[in-house]
MOPAC internal coordinates of N, CA, C and O (Angstrom, degrees):
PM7 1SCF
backbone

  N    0.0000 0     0.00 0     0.00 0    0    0    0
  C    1.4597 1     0.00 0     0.00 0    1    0    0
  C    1.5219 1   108.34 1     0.00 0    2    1    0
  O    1.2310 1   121.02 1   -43.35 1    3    2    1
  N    1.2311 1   115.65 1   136.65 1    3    2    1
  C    1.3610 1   117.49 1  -172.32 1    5    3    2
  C    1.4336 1   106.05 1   -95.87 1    6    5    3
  O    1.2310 1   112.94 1   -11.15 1    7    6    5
  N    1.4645 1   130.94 1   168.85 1    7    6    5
  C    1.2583 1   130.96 1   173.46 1    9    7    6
  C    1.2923 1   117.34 1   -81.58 1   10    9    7
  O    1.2310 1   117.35 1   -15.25 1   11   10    9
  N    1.3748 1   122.65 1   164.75 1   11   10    9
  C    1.2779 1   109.32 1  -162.70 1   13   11   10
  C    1.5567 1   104.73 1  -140.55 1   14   13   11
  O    1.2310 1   102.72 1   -39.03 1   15   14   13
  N    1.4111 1   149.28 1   140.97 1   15   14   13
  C    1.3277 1   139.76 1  -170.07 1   17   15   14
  C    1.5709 1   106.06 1  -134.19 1   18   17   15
  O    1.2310 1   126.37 1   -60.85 1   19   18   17
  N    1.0234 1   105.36 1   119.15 1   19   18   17
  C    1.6577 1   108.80 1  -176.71 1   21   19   18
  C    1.4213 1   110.61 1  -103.86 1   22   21   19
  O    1.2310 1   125.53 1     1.90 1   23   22   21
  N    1.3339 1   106.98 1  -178.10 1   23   22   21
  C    2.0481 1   116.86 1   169.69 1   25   23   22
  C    1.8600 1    93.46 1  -145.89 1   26   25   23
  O    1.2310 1   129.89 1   -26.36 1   27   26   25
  N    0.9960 1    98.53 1   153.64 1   27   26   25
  C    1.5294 1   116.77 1  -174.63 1   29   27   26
  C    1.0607 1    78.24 1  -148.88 1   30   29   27
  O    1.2310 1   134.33 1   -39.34 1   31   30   29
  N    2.0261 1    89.90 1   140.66 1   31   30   29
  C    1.0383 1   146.21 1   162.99 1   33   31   30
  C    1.0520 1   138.34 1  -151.27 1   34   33   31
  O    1.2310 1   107.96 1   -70.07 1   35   34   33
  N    1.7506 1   140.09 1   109.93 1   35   34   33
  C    0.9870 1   145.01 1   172.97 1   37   35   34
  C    1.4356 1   129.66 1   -50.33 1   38   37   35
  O    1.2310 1   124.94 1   -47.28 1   39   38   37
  N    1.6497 1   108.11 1   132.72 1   39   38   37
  C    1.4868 1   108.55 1   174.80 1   41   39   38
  C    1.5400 1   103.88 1  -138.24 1   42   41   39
  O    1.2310 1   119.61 1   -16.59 1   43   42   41
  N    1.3417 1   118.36 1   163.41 1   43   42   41
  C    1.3038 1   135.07 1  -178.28 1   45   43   42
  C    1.2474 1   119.42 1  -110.59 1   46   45   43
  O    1.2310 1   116.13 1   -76.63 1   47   46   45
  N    1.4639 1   124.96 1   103.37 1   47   46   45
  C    1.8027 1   104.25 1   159.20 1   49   47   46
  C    1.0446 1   132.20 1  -126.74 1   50   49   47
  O    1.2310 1   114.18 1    14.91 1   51   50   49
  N    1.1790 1   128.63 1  -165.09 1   51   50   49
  C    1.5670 1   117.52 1  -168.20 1   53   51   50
  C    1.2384 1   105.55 1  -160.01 1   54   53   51
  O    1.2310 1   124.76 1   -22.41 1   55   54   53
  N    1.9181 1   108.48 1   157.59 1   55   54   53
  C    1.6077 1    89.55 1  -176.68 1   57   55   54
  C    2.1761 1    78.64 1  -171.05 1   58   57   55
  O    1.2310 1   133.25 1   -32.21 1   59   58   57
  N    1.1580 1    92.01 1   147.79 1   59   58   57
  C    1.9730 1   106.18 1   178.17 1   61   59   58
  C    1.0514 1    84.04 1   -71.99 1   62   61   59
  O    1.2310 1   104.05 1   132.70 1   63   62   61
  N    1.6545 1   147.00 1   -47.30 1   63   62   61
  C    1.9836 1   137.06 1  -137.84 1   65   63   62
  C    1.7245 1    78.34 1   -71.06 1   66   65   63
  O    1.2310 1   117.18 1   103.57 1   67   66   65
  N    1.2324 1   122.96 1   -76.43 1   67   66   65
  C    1.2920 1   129.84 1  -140.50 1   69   67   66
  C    1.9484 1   120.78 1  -177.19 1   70   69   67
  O    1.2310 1   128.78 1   -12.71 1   71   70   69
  N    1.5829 1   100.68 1   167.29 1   71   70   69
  C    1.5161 1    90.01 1  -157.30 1   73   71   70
  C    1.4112 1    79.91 1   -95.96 1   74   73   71
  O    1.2310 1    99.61 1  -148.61 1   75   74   73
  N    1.4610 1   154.40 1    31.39 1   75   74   73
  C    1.6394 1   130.83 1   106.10 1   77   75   74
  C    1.0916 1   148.72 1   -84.17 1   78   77   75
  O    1.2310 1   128.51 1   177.37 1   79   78   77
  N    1.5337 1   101.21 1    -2.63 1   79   78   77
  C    1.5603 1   114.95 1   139.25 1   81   79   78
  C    1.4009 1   122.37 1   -51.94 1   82   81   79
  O    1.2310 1   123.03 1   143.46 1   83   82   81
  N    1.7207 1   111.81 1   -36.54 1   83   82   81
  C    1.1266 1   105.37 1  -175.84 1   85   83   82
  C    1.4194 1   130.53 1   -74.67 1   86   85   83
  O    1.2310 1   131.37 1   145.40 1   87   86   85
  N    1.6161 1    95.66 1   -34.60 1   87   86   85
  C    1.5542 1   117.45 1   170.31 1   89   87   86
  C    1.7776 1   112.58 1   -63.35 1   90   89   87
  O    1.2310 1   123.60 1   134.59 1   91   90   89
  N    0.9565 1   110.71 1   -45.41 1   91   90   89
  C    1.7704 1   111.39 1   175.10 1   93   91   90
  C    1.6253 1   102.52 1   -59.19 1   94   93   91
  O    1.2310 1   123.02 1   128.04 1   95   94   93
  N    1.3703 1   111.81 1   -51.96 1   95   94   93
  C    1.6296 1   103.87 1  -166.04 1   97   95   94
  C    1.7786 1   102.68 1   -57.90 1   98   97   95
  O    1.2310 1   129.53 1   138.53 1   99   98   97
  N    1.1202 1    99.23 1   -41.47 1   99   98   97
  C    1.5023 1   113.13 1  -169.95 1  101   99   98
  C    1.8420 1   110.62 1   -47.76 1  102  101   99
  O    1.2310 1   132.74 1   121.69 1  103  102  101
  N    1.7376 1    92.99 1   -58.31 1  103  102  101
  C    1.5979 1    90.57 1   163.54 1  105  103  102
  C    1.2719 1   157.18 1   -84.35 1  106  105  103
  O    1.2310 1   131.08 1   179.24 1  107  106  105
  N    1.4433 1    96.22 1    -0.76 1  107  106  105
  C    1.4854 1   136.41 1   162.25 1  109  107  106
  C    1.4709 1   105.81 1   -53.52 1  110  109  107
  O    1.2310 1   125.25 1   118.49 1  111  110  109
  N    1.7413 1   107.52 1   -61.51 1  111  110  109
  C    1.6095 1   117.36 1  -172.97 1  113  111  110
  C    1.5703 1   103.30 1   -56.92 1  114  113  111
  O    1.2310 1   116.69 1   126.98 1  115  114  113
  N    1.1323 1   123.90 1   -53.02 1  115  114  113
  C    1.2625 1   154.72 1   171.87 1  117  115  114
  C    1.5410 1   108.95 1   -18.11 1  118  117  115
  O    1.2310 1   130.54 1   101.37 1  119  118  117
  N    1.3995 1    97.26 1   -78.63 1  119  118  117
  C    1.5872 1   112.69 1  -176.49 1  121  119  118
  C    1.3905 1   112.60 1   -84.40 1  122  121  119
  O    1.2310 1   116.20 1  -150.22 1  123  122  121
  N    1.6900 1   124.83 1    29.78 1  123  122  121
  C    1.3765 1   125.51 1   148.39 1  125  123  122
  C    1.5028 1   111.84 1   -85.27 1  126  125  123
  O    1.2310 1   126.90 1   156.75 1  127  126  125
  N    1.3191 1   104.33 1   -23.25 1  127  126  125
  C    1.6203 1   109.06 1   179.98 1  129  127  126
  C    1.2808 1   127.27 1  -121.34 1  130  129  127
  O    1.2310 1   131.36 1   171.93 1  131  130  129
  N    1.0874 1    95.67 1    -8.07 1  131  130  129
  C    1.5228 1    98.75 1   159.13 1  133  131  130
  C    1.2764 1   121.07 1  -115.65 1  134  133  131
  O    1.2310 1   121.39 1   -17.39 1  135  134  133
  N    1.7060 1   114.94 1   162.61 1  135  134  133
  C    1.9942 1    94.87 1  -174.90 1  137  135  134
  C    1.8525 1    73.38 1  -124.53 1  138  137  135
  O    1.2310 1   126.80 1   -14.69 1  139  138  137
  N    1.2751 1   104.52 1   165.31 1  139  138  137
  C    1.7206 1   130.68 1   155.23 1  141  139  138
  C    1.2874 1   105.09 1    75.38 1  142  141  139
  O    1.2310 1   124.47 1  -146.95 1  143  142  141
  N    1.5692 1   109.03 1    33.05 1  143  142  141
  C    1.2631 1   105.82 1   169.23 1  145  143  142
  C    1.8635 1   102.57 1   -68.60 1  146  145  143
  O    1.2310 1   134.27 1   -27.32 1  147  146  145
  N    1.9109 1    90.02 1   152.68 1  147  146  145
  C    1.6058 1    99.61 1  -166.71 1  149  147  146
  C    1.7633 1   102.03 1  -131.84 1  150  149  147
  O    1.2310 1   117.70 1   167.17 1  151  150  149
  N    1.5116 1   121.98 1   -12.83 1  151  150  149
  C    1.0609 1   101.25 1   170.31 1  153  151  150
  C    1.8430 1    91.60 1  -174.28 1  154  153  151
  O    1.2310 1   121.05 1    15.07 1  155  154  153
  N    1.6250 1   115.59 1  -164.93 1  155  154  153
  C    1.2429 1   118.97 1  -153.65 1  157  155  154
  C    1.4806 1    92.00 1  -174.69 1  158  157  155
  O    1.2310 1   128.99 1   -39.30 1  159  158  157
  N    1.7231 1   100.29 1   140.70 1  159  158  157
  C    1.3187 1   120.96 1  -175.30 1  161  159  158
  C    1.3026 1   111.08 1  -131.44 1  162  161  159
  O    1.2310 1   110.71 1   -74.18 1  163  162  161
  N    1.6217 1   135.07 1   105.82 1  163  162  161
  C    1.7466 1   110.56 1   177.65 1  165  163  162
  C    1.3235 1   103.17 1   -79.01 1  166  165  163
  O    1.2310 1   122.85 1   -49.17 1  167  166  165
  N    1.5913 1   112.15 1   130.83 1  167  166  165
  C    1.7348 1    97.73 1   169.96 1  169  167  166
  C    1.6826 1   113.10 1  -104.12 1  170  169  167
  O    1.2310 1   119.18 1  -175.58 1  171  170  169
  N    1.3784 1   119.17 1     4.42 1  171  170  169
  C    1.1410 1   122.35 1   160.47 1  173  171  170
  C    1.6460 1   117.35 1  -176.97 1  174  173  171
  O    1.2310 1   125.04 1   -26.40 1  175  174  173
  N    1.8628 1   107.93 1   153.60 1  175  174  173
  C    1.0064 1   108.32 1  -149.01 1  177  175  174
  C    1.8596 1    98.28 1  -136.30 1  178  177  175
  O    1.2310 1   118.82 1   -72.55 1  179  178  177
  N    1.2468 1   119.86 1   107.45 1  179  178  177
  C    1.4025 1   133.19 1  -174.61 1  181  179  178
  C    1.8117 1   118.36 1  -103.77 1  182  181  179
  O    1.2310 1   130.26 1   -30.32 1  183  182  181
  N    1.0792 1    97.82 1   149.68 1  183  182  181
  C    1.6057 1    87.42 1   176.08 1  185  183  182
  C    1.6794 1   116.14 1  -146.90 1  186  185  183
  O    1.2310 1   107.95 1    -2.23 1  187  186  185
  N    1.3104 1   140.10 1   177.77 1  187  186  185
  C    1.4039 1   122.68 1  -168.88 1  189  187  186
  C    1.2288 1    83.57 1  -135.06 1  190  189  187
  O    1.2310 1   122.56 1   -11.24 1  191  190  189
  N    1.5132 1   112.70 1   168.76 1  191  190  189
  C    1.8926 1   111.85 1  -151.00 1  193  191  190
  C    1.8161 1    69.63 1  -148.08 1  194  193  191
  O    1.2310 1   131.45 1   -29.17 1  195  194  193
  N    1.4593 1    95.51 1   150.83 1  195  194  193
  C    1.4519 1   115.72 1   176.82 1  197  195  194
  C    1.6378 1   107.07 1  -126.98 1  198  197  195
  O    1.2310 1    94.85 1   -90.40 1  199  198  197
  N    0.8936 1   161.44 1    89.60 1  199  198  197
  C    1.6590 1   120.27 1   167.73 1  201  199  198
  C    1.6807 1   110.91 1   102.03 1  202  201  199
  O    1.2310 1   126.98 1  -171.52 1  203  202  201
  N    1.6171 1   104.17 1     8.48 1  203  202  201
  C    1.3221 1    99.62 1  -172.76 1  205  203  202
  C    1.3811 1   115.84 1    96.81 1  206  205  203
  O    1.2310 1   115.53 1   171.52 1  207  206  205
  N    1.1727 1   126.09 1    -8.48 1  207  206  205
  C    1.6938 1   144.49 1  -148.57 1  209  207  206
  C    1.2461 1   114.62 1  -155.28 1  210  209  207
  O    1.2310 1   126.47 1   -44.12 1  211  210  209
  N    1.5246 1   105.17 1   135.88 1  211  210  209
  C    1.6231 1   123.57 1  -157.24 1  213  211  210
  C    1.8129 1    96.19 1   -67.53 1  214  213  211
  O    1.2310 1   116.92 1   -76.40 1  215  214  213
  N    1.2871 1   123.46 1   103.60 1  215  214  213
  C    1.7167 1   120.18 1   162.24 1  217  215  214
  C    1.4991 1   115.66 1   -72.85 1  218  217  215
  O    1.2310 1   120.72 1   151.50 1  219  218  217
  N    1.2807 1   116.23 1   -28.50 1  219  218  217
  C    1.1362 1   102.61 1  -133.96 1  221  219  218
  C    1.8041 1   113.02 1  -149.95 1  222  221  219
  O    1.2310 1   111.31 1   -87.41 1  223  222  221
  N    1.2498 1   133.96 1    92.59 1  223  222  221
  C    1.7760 1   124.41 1  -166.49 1  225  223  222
  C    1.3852 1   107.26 1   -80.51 1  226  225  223
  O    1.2310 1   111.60 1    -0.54 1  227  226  225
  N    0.9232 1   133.43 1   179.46 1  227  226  225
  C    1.2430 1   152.67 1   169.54 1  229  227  226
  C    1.6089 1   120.57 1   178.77 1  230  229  227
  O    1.2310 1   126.37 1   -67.80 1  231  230  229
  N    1.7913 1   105.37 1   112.20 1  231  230  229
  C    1.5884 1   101.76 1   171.09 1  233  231  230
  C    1.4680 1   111.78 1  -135.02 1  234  233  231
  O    1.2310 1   137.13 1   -28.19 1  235  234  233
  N    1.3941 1    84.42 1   151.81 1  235  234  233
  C    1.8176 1    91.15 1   168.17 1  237  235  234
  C    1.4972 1   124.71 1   -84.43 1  238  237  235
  O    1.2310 1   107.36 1   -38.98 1  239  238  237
  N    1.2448 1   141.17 1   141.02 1  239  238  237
  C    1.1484 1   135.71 1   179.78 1  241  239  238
  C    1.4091 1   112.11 1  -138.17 1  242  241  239
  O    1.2310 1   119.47 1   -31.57 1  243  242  241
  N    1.1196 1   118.62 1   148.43 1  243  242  241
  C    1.7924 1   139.37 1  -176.16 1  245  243  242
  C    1.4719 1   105.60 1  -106.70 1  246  245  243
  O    1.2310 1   123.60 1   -74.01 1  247  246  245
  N    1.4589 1   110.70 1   105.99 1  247  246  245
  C    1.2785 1   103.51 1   175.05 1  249  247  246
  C    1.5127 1   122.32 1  -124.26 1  250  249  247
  O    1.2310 1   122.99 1   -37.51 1  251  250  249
  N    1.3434 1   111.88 1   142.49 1  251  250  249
  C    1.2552 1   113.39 1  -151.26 1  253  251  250
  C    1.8806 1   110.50 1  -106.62 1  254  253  251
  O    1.2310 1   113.75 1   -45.78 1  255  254  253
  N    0.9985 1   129.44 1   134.22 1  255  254  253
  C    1.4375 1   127.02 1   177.35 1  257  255  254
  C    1.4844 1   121.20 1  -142.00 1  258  257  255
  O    1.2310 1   131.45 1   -39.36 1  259  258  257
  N    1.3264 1    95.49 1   140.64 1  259  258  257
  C    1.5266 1   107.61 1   175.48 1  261  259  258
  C    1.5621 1   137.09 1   -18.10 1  262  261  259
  O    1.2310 1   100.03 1  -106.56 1  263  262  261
  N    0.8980 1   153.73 1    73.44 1  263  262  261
  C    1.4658 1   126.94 1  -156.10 1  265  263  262
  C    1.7158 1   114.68 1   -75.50 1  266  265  263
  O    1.2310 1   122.39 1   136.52 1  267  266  265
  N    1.3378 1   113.04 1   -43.48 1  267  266  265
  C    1.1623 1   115.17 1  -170.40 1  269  267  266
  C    1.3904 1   122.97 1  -113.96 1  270  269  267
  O    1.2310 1   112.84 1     1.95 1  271  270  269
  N    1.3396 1   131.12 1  -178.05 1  271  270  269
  C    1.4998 1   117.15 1   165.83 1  273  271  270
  C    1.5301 1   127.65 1    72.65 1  274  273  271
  O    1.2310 1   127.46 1   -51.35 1  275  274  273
  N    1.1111 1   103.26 1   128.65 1  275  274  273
  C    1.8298 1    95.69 1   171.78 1  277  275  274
  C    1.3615 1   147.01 1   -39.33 1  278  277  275
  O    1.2310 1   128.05 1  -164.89 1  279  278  277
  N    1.3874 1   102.10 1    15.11 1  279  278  277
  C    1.7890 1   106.12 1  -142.17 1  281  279  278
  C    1.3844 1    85.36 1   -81.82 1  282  281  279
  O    1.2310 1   120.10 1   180.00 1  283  282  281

């Protein structure tokens, strides 16, 4: 197994469906600009309430990518 060196970077997304809507949109945005992403961490997960009722997700996510190498 070879060693491996990453960069993390945090992104935010958000979405009314749900807070894995939010996480997909998040890494979706993500992996237009970044290439070799290899994995994903939410480190927190918020939401906005309307009426008594969830409107609104919002999460943070840590995302981690390749730095070197062909992989």
């Amino acid at each position: 197994m070879s060693d491996n060196i990453y960069k993390v970077v945090e992104v935010v997304g958000s979405s009314s469906e749900s807070s894995d809507d939010a996480v997909a949109k998040a890494i979706a945005e993500a992996s237009k600009r970044l290439r070799k992403l290899r994995w994903f961490k939410v480190t927190e997960t918020r939401g906005h309430l309307e009426d008594g009722k969830i409107a609104h997700w919002q999460v943070s996510v840590k995302v981690g990518f390749h730095m070197d190498g062909d992989e």
